[in-house]
C-alpha positions as CSV (number, residue, x, y, z in Angstrom):
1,X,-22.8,-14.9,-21.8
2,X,-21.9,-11.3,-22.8
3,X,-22.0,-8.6,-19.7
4,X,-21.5,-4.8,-20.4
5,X,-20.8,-2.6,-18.1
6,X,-21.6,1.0,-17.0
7,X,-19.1,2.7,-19.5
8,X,-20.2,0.9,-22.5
9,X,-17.3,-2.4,-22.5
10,X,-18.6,-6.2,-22.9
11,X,-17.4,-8.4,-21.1
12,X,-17.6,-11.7,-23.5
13,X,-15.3,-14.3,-21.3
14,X,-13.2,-14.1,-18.2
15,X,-10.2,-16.6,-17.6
16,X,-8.1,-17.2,-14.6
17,X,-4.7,-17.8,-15.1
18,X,-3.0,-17.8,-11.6
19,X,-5.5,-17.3,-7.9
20,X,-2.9,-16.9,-4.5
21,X,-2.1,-13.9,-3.6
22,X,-3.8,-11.7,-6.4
23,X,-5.6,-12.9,-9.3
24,X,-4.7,-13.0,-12.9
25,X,-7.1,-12.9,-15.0
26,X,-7.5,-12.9,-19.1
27,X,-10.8,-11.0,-20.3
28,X,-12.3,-11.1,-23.6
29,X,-13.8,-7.6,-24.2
30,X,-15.2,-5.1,-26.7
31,X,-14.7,-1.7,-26.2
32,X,-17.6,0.8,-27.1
33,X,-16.6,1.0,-31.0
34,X,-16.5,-2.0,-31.1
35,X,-12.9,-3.1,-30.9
36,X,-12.4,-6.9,-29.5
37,X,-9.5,-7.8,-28.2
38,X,-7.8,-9.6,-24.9
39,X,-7.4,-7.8,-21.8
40,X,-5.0,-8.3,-18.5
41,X,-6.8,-8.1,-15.2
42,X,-4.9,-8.1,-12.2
43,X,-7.1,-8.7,-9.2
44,X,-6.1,-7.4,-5.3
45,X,-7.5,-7.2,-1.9
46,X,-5.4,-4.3,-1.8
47,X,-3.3,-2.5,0.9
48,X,-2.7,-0.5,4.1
49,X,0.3,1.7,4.2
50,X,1.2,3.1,7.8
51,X,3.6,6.9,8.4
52,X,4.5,5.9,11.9
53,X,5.7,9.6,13.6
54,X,7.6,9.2,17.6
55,X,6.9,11.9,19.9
56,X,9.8,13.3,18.9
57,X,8.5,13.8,15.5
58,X,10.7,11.2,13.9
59,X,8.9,8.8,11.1
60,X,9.6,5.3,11.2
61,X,9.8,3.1,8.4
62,X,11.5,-0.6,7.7
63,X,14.1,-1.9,5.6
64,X,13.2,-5.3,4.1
65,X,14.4,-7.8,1.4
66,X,11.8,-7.5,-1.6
67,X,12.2,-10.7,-4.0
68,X,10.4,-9.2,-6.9
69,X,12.9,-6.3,-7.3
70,X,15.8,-8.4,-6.1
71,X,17.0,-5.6,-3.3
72,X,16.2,-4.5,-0.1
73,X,14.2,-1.3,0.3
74,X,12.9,1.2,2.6
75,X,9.3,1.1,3.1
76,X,6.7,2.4,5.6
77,X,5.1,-0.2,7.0
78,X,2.4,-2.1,5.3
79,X,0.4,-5.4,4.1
80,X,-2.4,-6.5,2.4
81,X,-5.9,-6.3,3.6
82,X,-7.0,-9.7,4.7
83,X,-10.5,-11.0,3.8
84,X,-12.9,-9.5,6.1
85,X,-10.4,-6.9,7.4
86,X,-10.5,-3.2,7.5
87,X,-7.9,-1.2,6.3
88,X,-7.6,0.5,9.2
89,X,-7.7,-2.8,11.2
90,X,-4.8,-3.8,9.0
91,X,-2.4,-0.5,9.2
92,X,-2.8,-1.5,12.7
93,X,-1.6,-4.9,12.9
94,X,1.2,-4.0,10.3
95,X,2.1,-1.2,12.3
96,X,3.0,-3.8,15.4
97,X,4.3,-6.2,13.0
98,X,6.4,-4.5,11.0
99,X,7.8,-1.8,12.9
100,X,6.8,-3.1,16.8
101,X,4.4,0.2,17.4
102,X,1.3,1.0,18.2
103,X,-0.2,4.5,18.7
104,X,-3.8,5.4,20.0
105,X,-5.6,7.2,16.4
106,X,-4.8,6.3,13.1
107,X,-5.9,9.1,10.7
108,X,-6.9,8.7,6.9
109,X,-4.6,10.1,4.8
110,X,-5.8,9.0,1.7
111,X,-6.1,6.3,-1.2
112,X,-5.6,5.5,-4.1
113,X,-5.1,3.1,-7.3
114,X,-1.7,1.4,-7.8
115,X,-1.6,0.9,-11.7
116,X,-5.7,1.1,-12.7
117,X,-4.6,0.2,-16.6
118,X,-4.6,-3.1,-15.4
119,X,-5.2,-4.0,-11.6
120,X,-8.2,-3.4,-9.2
121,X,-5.5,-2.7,-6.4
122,X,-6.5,0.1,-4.2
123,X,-3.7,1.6,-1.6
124,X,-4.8,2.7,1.7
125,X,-2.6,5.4,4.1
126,X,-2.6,6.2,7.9
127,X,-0.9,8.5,9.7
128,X,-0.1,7.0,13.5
129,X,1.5,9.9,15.5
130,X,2.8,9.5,19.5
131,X,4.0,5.6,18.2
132,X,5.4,4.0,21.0
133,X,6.5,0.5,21.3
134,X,4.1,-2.5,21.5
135,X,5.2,-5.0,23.6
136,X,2.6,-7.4,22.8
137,X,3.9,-7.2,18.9
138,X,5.8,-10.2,17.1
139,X,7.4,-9.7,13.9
140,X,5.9,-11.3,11.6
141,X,8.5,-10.9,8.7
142,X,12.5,-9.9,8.4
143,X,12.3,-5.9,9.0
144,X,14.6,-3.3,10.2
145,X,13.0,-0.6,11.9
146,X,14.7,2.8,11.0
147,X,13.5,6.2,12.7
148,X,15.0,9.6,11.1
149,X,13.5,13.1,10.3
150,X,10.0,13.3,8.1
151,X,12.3,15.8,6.3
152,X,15.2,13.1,6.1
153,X,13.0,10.8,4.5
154,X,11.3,13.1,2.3
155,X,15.2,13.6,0.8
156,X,15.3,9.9,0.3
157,X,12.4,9.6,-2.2
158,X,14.2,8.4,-5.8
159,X,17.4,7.3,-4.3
160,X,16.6,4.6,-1.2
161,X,12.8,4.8,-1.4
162,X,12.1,3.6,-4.5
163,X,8.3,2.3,-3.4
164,X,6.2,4.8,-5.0
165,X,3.3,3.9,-2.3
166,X,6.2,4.8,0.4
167,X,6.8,8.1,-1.7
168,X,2.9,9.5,-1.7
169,X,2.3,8.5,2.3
170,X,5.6,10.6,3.2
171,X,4.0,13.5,1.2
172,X,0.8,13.5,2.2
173,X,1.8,13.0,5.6
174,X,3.9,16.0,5.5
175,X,1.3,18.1,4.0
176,X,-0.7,17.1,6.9
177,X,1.2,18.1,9.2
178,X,1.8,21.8,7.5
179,X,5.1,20.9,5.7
180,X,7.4,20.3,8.7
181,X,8.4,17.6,10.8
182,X,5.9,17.1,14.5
């Protein structure tokens, strides 16, 4: 049963090839003139990305081991959104799991879509300023946390922070707060 949607495609059959973490899927479509062909799908609850600041102004983000790219990287803090969850309610918990903070306000910085040629994944970013430590929060993964400069970070975008999610929350962040580090 053939399904079109809004901007013209049909929809003629929809495989899944691998359900765990995020969904792959193989669709059969038609495009509006009428060209058939196969299409990737790659399905996500999506994410919650976290620019913990200090009092003193310092940002803090985590060094980890990431399989998929075979290094360790430095990342703000961040997970998936589990079903049912907020992505505010999960910057918060990854805030204290990740980097052992909490702070009072997290504010909206933004969203936005990882790769949408081929996955539904949408990216959600907080900023968390006055962090302090949380000591009701258990790691809930291997992670460093690493304070430094918002400026000192910034500097690090293309050589140790590679994560282009990292990269757009440091610069938003800092555009928040007028370009400087507070």
């Amino acid at each position: 049963m053939a399904k079109t949607n809004g901007a013209g495609w049909t929809t003629h059959a929809v495989r899944i090839l691998h359900d765990d973490v995020v969904q792959i899927e193989e669709h059969d479509v038609e495009t509006p003139e009428g060209r058939r062909y196969v299409f990737p799908v790659i399905r996500s609850p999506g994410f919650a990305k976290v620019v913990p600041l200090l009092p003193s102004g310092e940002v803090v983000l985590v060094r980890q081991y990431r399989y998929a790219v075979g290094m360790t990287t430095l990342e703000l803090p961040a997970g998936a959104i589990d079903p049912g969850e907020t992505p505010l309610a999960c910057a918060q918990r990854e805030l204290g799991e990740e980097a052992l903070l909490t702070c009072d306000v997290l504010e909206p910085l933004g969203e936005f879509c990882t790769s949408p040629g081929r996955m539904d994944e949408r990216g959600f970013m907080f900023l968390a300023r006055d962090c302090r430590p949380d000591p009701t929060a258990r790691q809930h993964e291997p992670t460093e946390p690493v304070a430094m400069p918002l400026a000192g970070a910034i500097a690090l975008i293309g050589t140790e922070i590679l994560a282009a999610s990292t990269s757009l929350a440091l610069l938003l962040a800092e555009r928040r707060l007028g370009g400087g580090d507070r």
